[in-house]
ZATOR-60027 format. One record per atom (N, C-alpha, C, CB): residue in three letters; y negated, x negated, z. Coordinates in steps of 0.05 Angstrom, whole numbers, plus 32768, in hexadecimal, padded with zeros to 4 digits. Atoms other than C-alpha are relative to their C-alpha. Glycine has a CB too. Layout:
// residues N
ALAYXZ ...
***
This chain:
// residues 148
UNK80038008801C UNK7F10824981B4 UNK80077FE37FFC UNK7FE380057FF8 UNK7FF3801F800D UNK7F2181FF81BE UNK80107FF98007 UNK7FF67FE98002 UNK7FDD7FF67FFE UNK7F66820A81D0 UNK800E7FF97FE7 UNK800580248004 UNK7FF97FF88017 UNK7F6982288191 UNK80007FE87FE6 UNK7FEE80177FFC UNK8008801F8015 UNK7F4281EC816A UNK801B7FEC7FFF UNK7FE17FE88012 UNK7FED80147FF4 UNK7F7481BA818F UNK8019800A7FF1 UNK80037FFE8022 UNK7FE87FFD800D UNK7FB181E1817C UNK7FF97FFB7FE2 UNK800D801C8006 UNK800B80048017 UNK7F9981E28133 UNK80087FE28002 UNK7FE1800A7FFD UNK800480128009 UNK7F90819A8136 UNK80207FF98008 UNK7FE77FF18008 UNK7FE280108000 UNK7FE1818B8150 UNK800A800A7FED UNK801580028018 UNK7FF17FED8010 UNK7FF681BE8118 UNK7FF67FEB7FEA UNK7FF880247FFF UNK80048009801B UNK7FD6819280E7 UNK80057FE17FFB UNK7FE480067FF9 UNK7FF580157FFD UNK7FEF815580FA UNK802880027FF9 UNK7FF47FFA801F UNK7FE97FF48008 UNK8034817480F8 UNK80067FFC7FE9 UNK800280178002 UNK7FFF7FF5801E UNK802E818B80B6 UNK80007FE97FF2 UNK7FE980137FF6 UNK8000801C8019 UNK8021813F809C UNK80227FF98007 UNK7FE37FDB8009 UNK7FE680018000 UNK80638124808D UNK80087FDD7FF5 UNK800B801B7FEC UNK800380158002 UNK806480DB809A UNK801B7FF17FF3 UNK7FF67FF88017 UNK7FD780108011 UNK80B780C68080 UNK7FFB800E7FE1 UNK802F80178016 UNK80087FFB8014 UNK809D80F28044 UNK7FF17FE87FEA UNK7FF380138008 UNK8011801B8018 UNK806580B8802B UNK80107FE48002 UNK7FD87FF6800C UNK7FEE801C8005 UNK809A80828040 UNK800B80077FEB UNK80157FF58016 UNK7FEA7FFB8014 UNK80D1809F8013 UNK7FEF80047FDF UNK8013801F800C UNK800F80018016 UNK809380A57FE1 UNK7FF77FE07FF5 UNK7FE980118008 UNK8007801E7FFD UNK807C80617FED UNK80197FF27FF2 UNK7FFB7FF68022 UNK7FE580118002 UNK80CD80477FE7 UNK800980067FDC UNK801D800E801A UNK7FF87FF9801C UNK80CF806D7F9F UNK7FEE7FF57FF0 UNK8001801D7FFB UNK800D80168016 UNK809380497F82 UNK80067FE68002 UNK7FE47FFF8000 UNK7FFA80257FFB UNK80AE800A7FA0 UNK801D7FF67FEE UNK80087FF7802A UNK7FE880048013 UNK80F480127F6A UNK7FF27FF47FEE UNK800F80197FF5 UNK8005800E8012 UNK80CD7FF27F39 UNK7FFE7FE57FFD UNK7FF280087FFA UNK800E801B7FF0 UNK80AA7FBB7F5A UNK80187FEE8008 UNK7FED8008801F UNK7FEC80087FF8 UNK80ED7FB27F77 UNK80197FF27FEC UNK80058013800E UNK7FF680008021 UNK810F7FAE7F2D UNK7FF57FE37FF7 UNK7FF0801C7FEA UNK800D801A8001 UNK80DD7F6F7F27 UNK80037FED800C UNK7FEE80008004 UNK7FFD80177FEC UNK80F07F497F57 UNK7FED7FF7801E UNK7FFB7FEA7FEF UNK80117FFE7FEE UNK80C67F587F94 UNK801080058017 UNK7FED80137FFA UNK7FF17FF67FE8 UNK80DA7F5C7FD9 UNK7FEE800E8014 UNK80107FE9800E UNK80157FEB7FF5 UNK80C07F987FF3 UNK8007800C801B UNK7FFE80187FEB UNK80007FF17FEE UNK80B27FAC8035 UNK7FED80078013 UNK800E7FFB8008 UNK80157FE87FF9 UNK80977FDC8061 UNK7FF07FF2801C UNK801380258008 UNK801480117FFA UNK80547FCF8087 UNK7FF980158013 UNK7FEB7FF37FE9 UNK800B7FF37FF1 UNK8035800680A5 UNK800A80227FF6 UNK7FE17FF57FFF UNK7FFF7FED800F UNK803C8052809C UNK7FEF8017801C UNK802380057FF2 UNK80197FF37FF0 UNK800C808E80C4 UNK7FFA80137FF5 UNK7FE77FF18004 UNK80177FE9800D UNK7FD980C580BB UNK7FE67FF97FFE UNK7FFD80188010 UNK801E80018006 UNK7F9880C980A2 UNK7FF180137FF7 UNK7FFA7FEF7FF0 UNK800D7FE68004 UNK7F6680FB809B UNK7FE57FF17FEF UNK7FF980158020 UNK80138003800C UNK7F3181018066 UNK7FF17FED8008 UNK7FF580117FFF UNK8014800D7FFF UNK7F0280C6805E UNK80087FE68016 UNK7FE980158007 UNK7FF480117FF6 UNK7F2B809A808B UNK80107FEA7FF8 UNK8008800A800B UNK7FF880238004 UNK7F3D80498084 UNK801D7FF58012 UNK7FE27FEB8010 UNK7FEC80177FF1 UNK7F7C80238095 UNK80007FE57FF8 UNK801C80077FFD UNK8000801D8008 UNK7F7E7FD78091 UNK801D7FEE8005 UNK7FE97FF48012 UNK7FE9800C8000 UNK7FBC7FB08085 UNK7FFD7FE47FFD UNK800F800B7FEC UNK8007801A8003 UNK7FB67F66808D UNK80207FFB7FF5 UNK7FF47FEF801E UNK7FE380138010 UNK7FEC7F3C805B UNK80007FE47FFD UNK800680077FE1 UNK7FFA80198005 UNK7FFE7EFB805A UNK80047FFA7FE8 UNK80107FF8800B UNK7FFD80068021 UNK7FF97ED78017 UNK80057FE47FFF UNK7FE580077FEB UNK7FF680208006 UNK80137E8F7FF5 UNK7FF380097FE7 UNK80247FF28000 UNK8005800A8013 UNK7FF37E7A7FBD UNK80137FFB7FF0 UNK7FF47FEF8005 UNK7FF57FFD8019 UNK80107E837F7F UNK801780208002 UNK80127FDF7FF9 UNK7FEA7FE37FF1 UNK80407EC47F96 UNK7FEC80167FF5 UNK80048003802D UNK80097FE18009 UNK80347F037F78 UNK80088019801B UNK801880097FDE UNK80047FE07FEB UNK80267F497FA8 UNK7FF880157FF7 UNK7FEE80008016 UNK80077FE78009 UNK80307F8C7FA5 UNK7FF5800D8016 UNK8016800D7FF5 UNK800A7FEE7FE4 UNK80127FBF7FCF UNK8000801E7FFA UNK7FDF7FFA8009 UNK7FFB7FDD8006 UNK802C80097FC8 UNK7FF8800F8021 UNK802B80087FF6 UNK80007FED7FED UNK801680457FF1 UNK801280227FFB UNK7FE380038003 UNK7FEF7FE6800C UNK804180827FEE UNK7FEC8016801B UNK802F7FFD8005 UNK80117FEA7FF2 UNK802680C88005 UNK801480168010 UNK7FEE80117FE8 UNK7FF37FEB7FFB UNK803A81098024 UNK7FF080177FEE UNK80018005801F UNK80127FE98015 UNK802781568000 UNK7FE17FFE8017 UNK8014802D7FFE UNK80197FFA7FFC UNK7FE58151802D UNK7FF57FE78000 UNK7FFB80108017 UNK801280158004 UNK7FC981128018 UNK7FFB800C7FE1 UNK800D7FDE8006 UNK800C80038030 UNK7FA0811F7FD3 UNK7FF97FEF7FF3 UNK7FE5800D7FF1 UNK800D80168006 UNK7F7F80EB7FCD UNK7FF87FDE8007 UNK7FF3800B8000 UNK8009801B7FF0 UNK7F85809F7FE2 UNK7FF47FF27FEC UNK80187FED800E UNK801180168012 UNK7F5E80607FCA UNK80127FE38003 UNK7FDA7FFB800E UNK7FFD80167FEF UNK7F77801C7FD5 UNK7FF67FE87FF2 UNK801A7FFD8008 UNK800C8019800C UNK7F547FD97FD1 UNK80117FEC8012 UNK7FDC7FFE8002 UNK7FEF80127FF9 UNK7F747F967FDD UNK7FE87FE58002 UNK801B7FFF7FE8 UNK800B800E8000 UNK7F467F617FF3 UNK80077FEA8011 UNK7FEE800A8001 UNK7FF180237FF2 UNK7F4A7F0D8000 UNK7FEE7FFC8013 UNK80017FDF7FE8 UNK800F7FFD7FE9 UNK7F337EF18038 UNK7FE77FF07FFD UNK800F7FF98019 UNK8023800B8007 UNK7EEC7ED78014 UNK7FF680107FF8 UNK7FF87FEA7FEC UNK801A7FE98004 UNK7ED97F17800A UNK800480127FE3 UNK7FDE7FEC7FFD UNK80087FF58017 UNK7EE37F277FC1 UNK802380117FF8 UNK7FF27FE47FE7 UNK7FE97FEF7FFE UNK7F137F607FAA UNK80167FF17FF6 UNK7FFE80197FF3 UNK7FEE7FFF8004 UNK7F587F4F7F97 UNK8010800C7FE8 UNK800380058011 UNK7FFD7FEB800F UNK7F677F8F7F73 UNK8003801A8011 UNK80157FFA7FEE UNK80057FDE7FFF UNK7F5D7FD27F74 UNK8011801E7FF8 UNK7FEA80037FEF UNK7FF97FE88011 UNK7F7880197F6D UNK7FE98019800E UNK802780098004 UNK80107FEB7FF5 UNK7F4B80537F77 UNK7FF780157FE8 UNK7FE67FF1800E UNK7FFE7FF1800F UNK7F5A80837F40 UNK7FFA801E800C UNK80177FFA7FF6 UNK7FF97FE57FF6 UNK7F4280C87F50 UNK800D80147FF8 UNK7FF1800A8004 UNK7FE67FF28006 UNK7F7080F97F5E UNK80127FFC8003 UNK800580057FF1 UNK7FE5800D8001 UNK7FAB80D47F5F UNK80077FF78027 UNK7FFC7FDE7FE4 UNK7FEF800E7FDF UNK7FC980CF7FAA UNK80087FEF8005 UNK80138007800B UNK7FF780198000 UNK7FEE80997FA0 UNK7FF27FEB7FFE UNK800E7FFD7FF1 UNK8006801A8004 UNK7FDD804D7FA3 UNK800D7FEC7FFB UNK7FF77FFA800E UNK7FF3801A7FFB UNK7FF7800B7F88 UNK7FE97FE97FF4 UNK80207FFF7FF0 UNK800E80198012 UNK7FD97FC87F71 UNK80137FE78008 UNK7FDA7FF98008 UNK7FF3801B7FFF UNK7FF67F877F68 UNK7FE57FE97FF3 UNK802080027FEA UNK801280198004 UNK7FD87F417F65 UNK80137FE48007 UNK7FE480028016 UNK7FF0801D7FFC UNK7FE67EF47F68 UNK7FE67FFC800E UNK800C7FE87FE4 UNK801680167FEA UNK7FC87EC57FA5 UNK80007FF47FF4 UNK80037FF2801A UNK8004801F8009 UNK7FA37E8E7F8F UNK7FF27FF78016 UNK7FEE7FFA7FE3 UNK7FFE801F7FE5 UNK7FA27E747FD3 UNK8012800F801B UNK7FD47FF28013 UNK7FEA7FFA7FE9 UNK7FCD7E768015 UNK7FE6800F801F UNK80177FD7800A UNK800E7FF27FE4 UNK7FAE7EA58050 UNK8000801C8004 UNK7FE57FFB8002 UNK80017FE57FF8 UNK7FA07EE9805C UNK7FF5801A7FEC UNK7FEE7FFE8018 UNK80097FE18013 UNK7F937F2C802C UNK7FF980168013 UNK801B80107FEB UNK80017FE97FEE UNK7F807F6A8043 UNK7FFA80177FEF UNK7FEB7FFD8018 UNK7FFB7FEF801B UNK7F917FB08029 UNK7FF880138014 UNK802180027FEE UNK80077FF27FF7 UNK7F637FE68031 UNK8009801C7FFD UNK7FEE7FFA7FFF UNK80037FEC800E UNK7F80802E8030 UNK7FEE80148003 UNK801080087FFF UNK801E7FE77FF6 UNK7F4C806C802B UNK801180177FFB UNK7FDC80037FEA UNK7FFF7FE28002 UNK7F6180B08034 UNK7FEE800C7FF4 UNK8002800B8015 UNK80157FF7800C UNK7F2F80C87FFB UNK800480208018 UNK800480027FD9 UNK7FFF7FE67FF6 UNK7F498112800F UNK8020800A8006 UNK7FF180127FE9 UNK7FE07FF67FF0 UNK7F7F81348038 UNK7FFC80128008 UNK800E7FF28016 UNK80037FDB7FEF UNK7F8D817C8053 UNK80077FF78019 UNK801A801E7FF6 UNK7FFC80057FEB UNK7F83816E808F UNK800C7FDB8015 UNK800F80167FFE UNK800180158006 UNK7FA98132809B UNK80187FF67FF5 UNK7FF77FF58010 UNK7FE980098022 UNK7FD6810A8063 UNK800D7FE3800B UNK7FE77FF87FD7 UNK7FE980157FF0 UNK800F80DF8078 UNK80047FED7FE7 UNK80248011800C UNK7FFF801D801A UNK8011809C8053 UNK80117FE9800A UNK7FDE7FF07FFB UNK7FE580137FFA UNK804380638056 UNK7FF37FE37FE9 UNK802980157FF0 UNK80068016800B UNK802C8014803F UNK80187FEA8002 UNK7FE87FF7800B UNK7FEE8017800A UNK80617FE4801B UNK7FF67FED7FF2 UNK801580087FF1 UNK800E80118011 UNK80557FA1800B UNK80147FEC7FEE UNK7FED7FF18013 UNK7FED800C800F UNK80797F7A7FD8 UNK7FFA7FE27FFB UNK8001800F7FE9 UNK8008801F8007 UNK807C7F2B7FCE UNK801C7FF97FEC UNK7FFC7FE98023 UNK7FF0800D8017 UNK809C7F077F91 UNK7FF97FE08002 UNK7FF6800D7FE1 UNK800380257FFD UNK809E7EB17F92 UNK7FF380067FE3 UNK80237FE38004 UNK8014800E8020 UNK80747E917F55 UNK801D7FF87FF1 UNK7FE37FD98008 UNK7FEB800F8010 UNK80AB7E797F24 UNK7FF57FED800C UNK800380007FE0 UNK7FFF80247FFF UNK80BD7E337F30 UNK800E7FFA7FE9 UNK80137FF0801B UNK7FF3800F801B UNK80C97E0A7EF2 UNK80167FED8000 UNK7FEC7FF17FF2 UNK7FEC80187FF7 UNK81087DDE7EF3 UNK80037FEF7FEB UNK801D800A8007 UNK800180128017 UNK810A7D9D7ECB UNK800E80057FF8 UNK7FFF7FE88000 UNK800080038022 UNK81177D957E84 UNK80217FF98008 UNK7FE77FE27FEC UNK7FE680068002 UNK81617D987E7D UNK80057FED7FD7 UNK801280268007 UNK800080098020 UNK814F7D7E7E2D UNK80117FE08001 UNK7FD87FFB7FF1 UNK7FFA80168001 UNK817B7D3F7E1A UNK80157FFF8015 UNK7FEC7FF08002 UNK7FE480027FF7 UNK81B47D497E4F UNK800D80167FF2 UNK80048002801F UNK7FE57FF48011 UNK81F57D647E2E UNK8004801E8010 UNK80237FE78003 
***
């Protein structure tokens, strides 16, 4: 009987389809990418129900960040939170229902983020893919007013 269990569990690993939530991940990142973001890829894996990944990001002050997760068909449900490194959230997505994840934010200081994803729910287990996107702050260039 635990043969049986075991096989079960490589069959369901199989079945997640990890280049699936990249190529998911890479299609919500056309937008972001449209903006002016330079997006790239961070981590990608399996996760089964009720299970955490942590992505540490480097941040500059004043720079805008994105943070997309793309899925496979057996992820149902992810969460993702984006937190600085004093503790207080960042921003959030954790819509239920919705598999997918993105959020964006601006540093207002230079050091470390960290992006939590949750596998709310998955058949078994749900292949997920994390892209991160960075944009510079505008820089203002002096006043061209009064030269010709």
């Amino acid at each position: 009987m635990a043969c049986i269990s075991l096989v079960g569990s490589l069959c369901a690993s199989a079945n997640a389809d990890q280049a699936a939530a990249e190529d998911d991940a890479y299609t919500m990142a056309m937008k972001s990418s449209a903006k002016g973001y330079k997006i790239a890829p961070v981590s990608a894996g399996l996760l089964g129900g009720g299970q955490v990944f942590e992505v540490i990001i480097p941040v500059q002050a004043g720079n805008d960040y994105v943070v997309l997760v793309g899925k496979d068909a057996y992820a149902n449900d992810m969460s993702l939170y984006v937190v600085s490194e004093f503790g207080s959230i960042l921003n959030k997505d954790y819509r239920s229902g919705v598999s997918r994840a993105g959020v964006q934010f601006r540093s207002d200081y230079s050091g470390e983020a960290r992006a939590y994803v949750i596998m709310e729910s998955a058949y078994k287990l749900g292949g997920f893919a994390v892209l991160v996107g960075q944009r510079e702050a505008f820089k203002a260039y002096p006043s061209s007013q009064g030269n010709p």
